[in-house]
C-alpha positions as CSV (number, residue, x, y, z in Angstrom):
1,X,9.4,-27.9,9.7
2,X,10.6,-29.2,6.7
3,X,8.3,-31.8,6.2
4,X,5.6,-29.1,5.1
5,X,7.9,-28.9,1.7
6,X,8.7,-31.3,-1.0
7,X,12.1,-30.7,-2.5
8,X,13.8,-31.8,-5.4
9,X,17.0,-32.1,-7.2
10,X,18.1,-32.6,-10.7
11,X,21.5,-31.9,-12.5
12,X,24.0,-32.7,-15.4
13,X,27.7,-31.6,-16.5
14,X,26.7,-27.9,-17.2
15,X,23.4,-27.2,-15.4
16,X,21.5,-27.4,-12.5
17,X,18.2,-27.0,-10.7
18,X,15.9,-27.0,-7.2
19,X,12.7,-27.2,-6.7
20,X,10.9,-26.7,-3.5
21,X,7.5,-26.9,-3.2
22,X,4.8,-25.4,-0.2
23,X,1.6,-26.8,-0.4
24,X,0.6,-23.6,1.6
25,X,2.2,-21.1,-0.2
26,X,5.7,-19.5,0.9
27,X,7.4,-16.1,0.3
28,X,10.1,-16.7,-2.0
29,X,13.8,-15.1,-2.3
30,X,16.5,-15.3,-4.0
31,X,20.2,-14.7,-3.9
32,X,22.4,-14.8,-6.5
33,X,25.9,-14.7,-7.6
34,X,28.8,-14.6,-9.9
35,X,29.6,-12.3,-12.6
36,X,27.1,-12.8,-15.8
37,X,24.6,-15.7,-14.2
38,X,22.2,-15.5,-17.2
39,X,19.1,-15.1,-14.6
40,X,15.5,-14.5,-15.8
41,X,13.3,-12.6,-13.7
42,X,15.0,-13.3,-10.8
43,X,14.5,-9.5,-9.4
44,X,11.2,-10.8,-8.8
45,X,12.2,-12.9,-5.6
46,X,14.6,-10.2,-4.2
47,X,13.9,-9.4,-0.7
48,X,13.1,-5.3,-1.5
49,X,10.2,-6.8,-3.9
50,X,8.6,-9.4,-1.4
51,X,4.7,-10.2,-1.9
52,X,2.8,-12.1,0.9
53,X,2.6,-15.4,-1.2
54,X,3.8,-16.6,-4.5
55,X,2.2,-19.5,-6.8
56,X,5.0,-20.7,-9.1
């Protein structure tokens, strides 16, 4: 199943990020923690706010 999604991977000393890529579209979540995480527009993804497909 995977092999229907490209993923990727980059990080330094103080940040990180994913990237996961559907050439057929996916639903997308999210789940995050810790106190003060400095998120933007991450509500969008929760599972309460799901759309059929996302184009990111």
């Amino acid at each position: 199943m995977l092999d229907k999604f490209k993923i990727g991977h980059a990080d330094n000393d103080n940040t990180g990020v994913t990237v996961i890529l559907s050439e057929g579209g996916a639903t997308g979540g999210v789940h995050v923690m810790g106190g003060a995480p400095a998120t933007r527009e991450t509500d969008l993804l929760k599972s309460g706010n799901t759309v059929q497909k996302i184009n990111a």
